[in-house]
C-alpha positions in Angstrom: 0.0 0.0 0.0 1.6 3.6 -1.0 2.5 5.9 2.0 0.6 8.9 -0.1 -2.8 8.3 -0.4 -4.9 10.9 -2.7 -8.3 12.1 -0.7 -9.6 14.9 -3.1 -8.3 15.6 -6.7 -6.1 18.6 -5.2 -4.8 17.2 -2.1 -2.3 14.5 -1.0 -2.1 13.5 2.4 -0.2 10.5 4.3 -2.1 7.3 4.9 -1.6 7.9 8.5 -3.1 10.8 8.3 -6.4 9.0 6.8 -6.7 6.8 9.4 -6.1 9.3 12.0 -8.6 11.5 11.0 -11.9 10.1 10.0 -12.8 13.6 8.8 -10.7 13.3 5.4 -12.5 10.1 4.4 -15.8 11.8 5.4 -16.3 14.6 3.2 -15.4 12.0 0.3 -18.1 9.1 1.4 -20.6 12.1 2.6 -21.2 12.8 -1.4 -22.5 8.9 -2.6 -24.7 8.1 0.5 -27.7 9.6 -0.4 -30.4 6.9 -1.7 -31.7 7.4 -5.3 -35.2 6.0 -5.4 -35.5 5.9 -9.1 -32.0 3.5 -9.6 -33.1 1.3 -6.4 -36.7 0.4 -8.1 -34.8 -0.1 -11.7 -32.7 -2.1 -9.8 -35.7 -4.2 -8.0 -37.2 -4.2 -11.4 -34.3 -5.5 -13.7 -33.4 -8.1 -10.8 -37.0 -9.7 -10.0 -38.3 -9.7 -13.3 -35.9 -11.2 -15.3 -36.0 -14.0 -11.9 -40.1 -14.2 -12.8 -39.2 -15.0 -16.3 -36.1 -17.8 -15.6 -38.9 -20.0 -13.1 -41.3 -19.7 -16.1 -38.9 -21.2 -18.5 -37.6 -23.5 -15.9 -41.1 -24.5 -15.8 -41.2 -25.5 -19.3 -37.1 -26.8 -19.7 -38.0 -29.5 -16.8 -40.3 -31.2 -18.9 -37.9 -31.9 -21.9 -35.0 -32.6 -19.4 -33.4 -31.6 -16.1 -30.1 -30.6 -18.0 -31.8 -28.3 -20.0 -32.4 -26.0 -17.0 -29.1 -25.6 -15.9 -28.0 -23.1 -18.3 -31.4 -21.1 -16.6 -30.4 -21.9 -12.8 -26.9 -20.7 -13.5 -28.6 -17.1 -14.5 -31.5 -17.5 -11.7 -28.6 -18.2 -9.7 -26.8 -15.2 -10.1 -30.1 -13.5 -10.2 -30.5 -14.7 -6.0 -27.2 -12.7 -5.6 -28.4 -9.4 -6.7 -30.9 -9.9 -4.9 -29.0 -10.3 -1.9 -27.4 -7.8 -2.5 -30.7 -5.8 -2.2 -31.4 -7.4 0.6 -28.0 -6.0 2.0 -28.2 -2.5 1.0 -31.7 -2.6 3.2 -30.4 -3.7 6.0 -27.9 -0.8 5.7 -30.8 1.7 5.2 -29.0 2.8 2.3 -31.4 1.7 -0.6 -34.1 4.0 0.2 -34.4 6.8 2.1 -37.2 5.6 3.9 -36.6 3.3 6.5 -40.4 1.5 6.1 -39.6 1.0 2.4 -36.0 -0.4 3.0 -37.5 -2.6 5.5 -40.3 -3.8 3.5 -37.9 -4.7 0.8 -35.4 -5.5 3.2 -38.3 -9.0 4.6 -39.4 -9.8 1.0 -35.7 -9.9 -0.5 -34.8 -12.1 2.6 -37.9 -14.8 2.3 -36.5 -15.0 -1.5 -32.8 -15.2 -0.3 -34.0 -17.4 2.7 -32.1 -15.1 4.7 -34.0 -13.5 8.3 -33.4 -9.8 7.8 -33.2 -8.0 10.8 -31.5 -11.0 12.7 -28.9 -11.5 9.4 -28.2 -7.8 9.7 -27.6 -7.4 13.2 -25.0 -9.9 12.7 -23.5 -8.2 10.0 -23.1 -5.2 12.0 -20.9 -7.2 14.3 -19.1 -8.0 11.3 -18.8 -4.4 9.8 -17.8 -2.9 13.4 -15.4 -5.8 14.0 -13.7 -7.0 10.8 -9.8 -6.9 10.7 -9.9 -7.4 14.7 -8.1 -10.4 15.6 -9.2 -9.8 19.3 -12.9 -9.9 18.1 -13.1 -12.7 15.4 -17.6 -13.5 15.7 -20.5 -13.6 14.2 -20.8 -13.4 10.6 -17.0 -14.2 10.0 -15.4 -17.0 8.3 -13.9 -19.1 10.6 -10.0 -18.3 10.9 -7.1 -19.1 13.1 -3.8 -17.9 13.6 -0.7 -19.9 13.2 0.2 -20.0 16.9 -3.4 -20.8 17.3 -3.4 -23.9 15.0 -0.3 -25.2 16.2 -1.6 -25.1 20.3 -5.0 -26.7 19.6 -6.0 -30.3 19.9 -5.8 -32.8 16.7 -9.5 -33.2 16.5 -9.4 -29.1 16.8 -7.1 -29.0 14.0 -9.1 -31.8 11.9 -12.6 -29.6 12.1 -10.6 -26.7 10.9 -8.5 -29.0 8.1 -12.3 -30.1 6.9 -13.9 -26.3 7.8 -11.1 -24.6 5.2 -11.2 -27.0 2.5 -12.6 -25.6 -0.6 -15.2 -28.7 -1.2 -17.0 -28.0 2.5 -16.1 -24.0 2.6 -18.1 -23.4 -0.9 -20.4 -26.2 -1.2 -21.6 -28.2 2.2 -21.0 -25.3 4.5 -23.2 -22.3 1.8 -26.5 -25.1 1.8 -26.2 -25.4 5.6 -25.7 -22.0 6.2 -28.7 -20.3 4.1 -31.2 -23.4 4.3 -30.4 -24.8 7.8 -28.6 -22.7 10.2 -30.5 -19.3 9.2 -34.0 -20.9 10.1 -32.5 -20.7 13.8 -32.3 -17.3 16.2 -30.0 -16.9 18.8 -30.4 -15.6 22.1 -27.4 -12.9 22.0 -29.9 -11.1 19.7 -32.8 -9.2 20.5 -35.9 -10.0 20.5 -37.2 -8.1 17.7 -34.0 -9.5 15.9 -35.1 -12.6 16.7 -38.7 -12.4 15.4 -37.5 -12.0 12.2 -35.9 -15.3 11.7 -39.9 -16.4 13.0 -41.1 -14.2 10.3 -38.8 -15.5 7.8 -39.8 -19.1 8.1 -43.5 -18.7 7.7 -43.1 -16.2 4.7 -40.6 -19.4 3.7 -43.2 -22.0 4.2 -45.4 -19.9 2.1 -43.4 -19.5 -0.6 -42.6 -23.0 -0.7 -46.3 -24.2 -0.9 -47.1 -20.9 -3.7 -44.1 -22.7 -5.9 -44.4 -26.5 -5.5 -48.3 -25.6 -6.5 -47.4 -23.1 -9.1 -45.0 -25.7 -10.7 -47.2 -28.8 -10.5 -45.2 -31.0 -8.4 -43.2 -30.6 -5.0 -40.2 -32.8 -6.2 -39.7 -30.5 -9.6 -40.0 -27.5 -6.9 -37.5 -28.5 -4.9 -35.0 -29.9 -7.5 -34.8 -26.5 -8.9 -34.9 -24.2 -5.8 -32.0 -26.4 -4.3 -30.2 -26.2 -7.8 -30.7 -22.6 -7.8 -29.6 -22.1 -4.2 -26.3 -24.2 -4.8 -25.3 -21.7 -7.1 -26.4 -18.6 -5.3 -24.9 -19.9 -1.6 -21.9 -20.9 -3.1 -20.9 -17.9 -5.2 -22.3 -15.4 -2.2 -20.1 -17.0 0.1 -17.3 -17.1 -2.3 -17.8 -13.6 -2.6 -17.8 -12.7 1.1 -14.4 -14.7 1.5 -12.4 -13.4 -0.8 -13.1 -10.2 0.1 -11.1 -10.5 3.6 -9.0 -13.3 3.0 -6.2 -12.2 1.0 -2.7 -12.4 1.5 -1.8 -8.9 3.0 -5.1 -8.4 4.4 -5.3 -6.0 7.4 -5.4 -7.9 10.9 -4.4 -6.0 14.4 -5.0 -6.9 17.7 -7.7 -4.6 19.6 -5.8 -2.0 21.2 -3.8 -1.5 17.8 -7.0 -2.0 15.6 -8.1 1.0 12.9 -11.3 1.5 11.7 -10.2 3.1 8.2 -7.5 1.0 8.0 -9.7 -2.4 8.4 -11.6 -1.2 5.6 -9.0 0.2 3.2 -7.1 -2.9 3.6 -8.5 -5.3 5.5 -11.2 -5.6 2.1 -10.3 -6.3 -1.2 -11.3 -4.2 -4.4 -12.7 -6.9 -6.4 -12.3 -6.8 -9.9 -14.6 -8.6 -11.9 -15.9 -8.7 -15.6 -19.1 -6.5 -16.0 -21.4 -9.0 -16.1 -20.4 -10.5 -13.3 -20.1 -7.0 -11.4 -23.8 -6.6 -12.5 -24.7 -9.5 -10.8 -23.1 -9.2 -7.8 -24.4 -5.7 -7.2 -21.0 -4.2 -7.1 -19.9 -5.4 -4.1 -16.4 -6.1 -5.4 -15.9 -2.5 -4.4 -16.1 -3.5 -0.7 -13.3 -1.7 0.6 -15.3 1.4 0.2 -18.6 -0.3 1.3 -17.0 -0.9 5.0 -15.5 2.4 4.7 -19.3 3.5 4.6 -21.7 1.1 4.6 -24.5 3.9 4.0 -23.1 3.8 0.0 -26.1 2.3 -1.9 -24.7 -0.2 -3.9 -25.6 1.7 -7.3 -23.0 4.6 -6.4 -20.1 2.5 -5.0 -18.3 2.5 -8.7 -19.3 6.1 -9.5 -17.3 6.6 -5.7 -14.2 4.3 -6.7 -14.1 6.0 -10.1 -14.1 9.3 -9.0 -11.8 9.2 -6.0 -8.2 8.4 -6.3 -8.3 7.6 -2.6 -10.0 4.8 -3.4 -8.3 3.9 -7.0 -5.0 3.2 -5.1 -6.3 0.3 -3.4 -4.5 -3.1 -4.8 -7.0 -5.1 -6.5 -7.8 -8.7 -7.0 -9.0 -10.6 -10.2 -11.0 -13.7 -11.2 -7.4 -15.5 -11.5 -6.0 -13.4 -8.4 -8.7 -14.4 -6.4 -9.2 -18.1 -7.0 -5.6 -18.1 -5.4 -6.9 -16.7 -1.9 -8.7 -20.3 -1.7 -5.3 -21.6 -0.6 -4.7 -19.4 2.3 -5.9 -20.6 5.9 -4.2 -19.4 8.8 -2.4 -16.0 9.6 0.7 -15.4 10.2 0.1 -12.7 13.1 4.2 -11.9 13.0 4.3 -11.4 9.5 1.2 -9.4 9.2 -0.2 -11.6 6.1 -2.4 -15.3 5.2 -0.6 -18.5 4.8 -1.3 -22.0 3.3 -0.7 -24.8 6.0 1.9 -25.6 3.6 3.5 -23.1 6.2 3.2 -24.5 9.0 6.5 -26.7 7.8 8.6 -23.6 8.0 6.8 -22.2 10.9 7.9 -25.1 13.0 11.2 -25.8 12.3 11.8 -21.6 12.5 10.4 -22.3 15.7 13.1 -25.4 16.8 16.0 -23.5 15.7 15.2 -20.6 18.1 15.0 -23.1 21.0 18.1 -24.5 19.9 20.1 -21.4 19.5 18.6 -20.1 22.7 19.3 -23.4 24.5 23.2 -23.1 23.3 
C-alpha cells in the first residue's frame, strides 16, 4: 500500500493521516450516500423480473430434461445474488431513504434469499464494526485461526478446521447449511425483535414454498430447482464474502492496535470482476469502500471508486488473483499476512531453531 494516499483531486495527504482522522474520508463518502429512489426500483425491477421469467422457462425446460435448466439456474442463480445484495443495502438503510420501504424490501428480499433480515443484519453489523480485529473474530465471520493458534489446539481441533477450510465444504456443504439450515435458527445474544425475524422469515418461507411447488405442478420439480438454484447462489455469495477478507496482505491487528479506516482500506479487497459478473453481484467487489461507509447504496459504490483516487489506489484482486486466496488458511500474526498450511512446515522448524540457539 503507498504511503501517499490521494483524498480529493487537489490534495495529498499520508495514509496515517487517513486513518487518524476520519474527517478526510468523510467529506469524500458524505457525497455517494444519499439513496436514489429511481435507480433502487430499476434495480428491483431488472433483478425480479428477469427471476419471474427464468422459473417460467424453468417451468417449461424441466419437462424436456433436467439438463436443460441448468443453463437457466446458473442465471436465476446469479439473479438470487443481486438480490442479496438488495437485501443487503436494506439492511444498511442505504437503498431507500425511507426506513419502512428499506424494511419492507429488506423482509421480502430475505424470504427470496432465505435469509431473516433483521437477525442476518444485526449480525452483519458485528461484522462491519469488527472485521480486521483479531481480538474480536464473531458472528458473521469466516472461521480463521492464527498460526500460533493452530499449532496449540487439539488434533481433533485441528481436523474440524482442516475439513472447515477445505474448498469442497467451505463453498459447497457449508453455503447449503448455512442459508437453508442454520439461518431458520435465532440466537439468544440477539434481540428479540431481531429474533422475530428469523420467525417471520420461516412462515413467509413456508409460504413461498407451498405458492411454488403448487405453481410448478409437483413438489419434487420444486425443490430440485430451488436447491439447484440455491447451490449456485450460496456458493458464489459466500465465495464472494471470502475473498473479500481473506487475501494475502489483508489488514489484521490486535484490539488496542486495531483502525477503523485502515480495516476497511485494507483489510477488504477491491474486487475486480468482468461486468457482467459486477452486475450480478451488485457491485460489491468495491467493498473496501462499502466498509468504509456502509451507507453507499450499492448503485454509487463504482461512480465513488471512479471518482476518487483515494479509493483507486487500493490493490485489487481478479478472477485469477482471487481463486488463489482459496489456498490461504491461517495468519501469520508476525508477519502481518495469510498462509497455506503448507507453512506451517517452515513455521515449525523456524520455531526449533530458536530453541536451539537459545538453549546453546
Amino acid at each position: 500500500m503507498n504511503e501517499k494516499l490521494s483524498v480529493q483531486t487537489e490534495t495529498t495527504i499520508d495514509k496515517s493521516e487517513v486513518y487518524k482522522n476520519p474527517k478526510a474520508w468523510r467529506k469524500i463518502v458524505v457525497k455517494y450516500q444519499k439513496p436514489d429512489k429511481k435507480k433502487a426500483i430499476w434495480q428491483i425491477i431488472n433483478t425480479l423480473v428477469p427471476m419471474l421469467f427464468c422459473w417460467v422457462a424453468l417451468y417449461f425446460l424441466y419437462e424436456i430434461s433436467y439438463w436443460y435448466t441448468l443453463p437457466v439456474v446458473l442465471i436465476a442463480g446469479g439473479l438470487t445474488v443481486r438480490t442479496f445484495i438488495i437485501f443487503h443495502d436494506c439492511g444498511h438503510q442505504s437503498f431507500f431513504k425511507s426506513r419502512k420501504a428499506n424494511d419492507l424490501v429488506g423482509y421480502v428480499t430475505g424470504v427470496l434469499t432465505f435469509t431473516p433480515y433483521r437477525f442476518w443484519h444485526w449480525e452483519h453489523g458485528i461484522h462491519h464494526s469488527t472485521a480486521g480485529d483479531l481480538d474480536r473474530r464473531e458472528e458473521g465471520d469466516v472461521w480463521t485461526m492464527t498460526v500460533e493458534e493452530y499449532e496449540a489446539s487439539s488434533k481433533g481441533m485441528k481436523i474440524a478446521y482442516r475439513l472447515a477450510r477445505h474448498p469442497l465444504v467451505l463453498f459447497t456443504f457449508i453455503p447449503l447449511f448455512l442459508f437453508l439450515i442454520w439461518q431458520r435458527i435465532s440466537s439468544k445474544k440477539a434481540k428479540m425483535k431481531d429474533r422475530r425475524s428469523v420467525w417471520w422469515t420461516n412462515l413467509g418461507i413456508v409460504v413461498m414454498i407451498t405458492i411454488g411447488c403448487l405453481a410448478m405442478g409437483s413438489w419434487q420439480k420444486y425443490l430440485i430447482l430451488q436447491l439447484s438454484i440455491c447451490v449456485v447462489s450460496t456458493t458464489a455469495g459466500v465465495w464472494m464474502f471470502y475473498v473479500q477478507h481473506q487475501f494475502e496482505d489483508v489488514y489484521w491487528a490486535r484490539k488496542d492496535e486495531w483502525n477503523f479506516a485502515a480495516a476497511a482500506l485494507e483489510g477488504s479487497s477491491y474486487y475486480k470482476l468482468p461486468k457482467v459478473l459486477q452486475w450480478f453481484t451488485g457491485n460489491i467487489g468495491f467493498h473496501h469502500i462499502h466498509h468504509l461507509s456502509s451507507r453507499i447504496p450499492n448503485y454509487h459504490l463504482e461512480a465513488c471508486h471512479n471518482a476518487e483516487p483515494l479509493f483507486q489506489s487500493i490493490p485489487s484482486l481478479t478472477l485469477s488473483t482471487g481463486f488463489k486466496c482459496a489456498k490461504l488458511n491461517l495468519i501469520d500474526e508476525e508477519n502481518k499476512r495469510l498462509v497455506s498450511f503448507k507453512y506451517l512446515k517452515e513455521y515449525r522448524e523456524s520455531k526449533e531453531n530458536k530453541i536451539v540457539k537459545e538453549a546453546a
